[in-house]
Structures are given as structure tokens and as C-alpha cells.
Backbone bond lengths (Angstrom), bond angles and torsions (degrees), N, CA, C in turn:
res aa  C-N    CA-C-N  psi(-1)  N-CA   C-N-CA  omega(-1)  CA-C   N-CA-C  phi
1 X - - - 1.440 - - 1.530 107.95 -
2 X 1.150 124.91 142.98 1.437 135.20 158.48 1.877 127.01 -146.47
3 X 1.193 106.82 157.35 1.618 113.33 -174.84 1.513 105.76 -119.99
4 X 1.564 108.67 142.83 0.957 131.18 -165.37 1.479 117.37 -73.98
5 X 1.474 157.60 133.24 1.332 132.86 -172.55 1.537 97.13 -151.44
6 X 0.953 118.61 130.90 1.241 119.90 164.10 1.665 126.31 -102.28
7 X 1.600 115.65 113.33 1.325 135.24 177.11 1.575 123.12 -18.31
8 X 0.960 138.11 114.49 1.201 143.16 171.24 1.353 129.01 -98.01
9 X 1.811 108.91 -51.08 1.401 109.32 161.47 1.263 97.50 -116.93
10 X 1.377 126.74 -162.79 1.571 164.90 151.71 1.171 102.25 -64.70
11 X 0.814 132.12 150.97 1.742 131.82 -176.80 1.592 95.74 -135.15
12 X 1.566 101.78 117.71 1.519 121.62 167.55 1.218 129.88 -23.01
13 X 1.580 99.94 -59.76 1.608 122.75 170.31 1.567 109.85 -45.20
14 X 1.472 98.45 150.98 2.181 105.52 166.20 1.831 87.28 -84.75
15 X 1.346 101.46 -48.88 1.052 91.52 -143.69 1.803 118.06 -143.56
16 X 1.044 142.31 94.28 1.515 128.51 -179.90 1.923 129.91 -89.95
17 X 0.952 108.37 120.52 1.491 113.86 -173.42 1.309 122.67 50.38
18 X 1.716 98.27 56.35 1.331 117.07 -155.13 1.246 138.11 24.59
19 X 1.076 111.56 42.21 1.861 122.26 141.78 1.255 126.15 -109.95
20 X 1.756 119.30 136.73 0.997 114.66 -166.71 1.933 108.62 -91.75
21 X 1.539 91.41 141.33 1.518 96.72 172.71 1.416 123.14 -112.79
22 X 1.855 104.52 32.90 1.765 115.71 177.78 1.619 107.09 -64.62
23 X 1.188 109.49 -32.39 1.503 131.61 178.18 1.657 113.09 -55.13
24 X 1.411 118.08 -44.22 1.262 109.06 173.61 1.496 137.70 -93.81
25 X 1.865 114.93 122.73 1.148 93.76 -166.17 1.324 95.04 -125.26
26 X 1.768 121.93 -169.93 1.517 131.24 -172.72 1.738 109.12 -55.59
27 X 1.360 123.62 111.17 1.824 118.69 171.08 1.554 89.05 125.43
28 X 0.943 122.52 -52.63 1.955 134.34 -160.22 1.764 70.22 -50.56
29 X 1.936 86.55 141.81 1.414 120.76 169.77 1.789 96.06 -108.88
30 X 1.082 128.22 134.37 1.682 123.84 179.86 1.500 106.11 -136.69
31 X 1.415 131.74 128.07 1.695 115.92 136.21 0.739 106.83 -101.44
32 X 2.055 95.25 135.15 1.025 137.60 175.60 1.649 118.66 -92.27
33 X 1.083 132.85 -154.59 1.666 152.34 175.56 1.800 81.03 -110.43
34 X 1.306 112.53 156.38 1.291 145.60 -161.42 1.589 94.86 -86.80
35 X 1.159 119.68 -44.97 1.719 129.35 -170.53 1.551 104.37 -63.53
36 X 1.960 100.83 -56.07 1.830 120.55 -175.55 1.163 109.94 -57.73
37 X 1.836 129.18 -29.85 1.415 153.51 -145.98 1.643 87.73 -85.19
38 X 1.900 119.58 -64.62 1.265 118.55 -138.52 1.824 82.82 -98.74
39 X 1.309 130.28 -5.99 1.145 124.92 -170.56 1.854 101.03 -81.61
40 X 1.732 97.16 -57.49 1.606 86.38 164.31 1.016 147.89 -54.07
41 X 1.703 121.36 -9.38 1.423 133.02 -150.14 1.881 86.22 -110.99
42 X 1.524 110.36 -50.03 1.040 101.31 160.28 1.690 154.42 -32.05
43 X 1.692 104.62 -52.09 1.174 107.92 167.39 1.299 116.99 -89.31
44 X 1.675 133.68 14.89 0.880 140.70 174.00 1.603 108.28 66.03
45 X 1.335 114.06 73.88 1.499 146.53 -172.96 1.323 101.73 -121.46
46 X 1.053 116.92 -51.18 1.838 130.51 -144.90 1.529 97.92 -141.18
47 X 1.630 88.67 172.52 1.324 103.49 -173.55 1.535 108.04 -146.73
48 X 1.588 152.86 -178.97 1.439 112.98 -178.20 2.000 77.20 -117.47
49 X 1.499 86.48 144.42 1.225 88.88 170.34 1.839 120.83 -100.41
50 X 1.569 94.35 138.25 1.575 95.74 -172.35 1.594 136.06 -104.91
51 X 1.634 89.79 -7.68 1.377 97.65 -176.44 1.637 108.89 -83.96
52 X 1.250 94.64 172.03 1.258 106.87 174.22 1.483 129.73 -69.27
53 X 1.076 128.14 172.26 1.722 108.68 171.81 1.719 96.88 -112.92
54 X 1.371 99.44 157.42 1.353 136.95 167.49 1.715 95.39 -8.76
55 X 1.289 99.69 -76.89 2.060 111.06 179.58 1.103 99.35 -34.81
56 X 1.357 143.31 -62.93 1.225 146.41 -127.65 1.639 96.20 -75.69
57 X 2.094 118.42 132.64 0.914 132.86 148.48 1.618 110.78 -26.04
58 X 1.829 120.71 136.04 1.410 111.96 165.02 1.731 117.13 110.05
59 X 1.538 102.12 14.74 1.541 109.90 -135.61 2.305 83.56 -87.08
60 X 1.659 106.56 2.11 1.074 102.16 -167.22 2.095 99.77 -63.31
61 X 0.809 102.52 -33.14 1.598 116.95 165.96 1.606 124.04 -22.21
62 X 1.204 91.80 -35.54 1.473 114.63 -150.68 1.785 99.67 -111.05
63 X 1.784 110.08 -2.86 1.523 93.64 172.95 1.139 106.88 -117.15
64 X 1.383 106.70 -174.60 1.640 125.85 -161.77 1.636 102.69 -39.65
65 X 1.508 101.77 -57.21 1.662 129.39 -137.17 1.524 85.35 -90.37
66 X 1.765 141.65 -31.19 1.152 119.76 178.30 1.764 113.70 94.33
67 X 1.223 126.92 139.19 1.140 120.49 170.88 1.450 150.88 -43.72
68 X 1.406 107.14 4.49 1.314 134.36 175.54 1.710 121.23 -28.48
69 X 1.383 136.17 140.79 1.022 157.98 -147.98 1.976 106.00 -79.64
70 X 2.135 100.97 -46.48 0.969 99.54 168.49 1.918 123.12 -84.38
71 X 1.200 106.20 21.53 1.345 100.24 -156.27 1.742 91.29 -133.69
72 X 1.173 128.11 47.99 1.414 159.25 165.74 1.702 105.49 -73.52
73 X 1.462 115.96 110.71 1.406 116.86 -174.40 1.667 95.37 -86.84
74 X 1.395 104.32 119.74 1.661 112.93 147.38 1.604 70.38 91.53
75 X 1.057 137.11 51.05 1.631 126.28 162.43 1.965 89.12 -138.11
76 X 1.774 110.84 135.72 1.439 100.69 149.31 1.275 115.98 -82.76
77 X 1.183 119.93 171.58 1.483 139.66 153.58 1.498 121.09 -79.70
């Protein structure tokens, strides 16, 4: 299992319970292990991320115009 978090700072550390966190920087979306997840969110590293990704069914969400009734792809009005 893992949770999604998206980077906030740089994290001080090389490295915690031997994994390296040179890899994560400010914007990076990552899953992590559940332990690495609440440890970053903790020291205020991370954040949990909630949205969906790109793949994900629903993506009308995600444009300008919003899910709106008239704004139905491949539907007339």
C-alpha cells in the first residue's frame, strides 16, 4: 500500500531509514510507504495529495469551463 503526497519543501535529510529523499523536490507528486507519507507531512515536507491523476475518469473537473450541463463533449444542446 502507499499514499500519494505532494512535495512542498526539500527535505534536509539525505536520507531516513535508509531511503534516499535526494529525489524529492518542491511540486513532485510521489507514492510513498504510509510511515515515509505521514513522516513527510509531519515535518512539513509534504502534503497528501488528493486529486486525481490525469488517467482518471472525470477529467471534465480539471477544465477551464468546469463540469457544466452545457459543456457536454460530443452532446448537442
Amino acid at each position: 500500500m502507499s499514499v500519494k503526497v505532494r512535495i512542498t519543501a526539500k527535505p534536509r535529510e539525505r536520507e531516513i531509514d535508509g531511503v534516499s529523499l535526494q529525489s524529492l523536490y518542491p511540486g513532485a507528486v510521489r507514492d510513498v510507504s504510509p510511515l515515509l507519507g505521514s513522516w513527510l507531512i509531519a515535518e512539513e515536507y509534504a502534503e497528501p495529495e488528493m486529486r486525481s491523476s490525469s488517467d482518471d475518469e472525470g477529467n471534465d473537473y480539471f477544465t477551464p469551463h468546469g463540469p457544466y450541463p452545457h459543456d457536454r463533449r460530443g452532446q448537442k444542446s
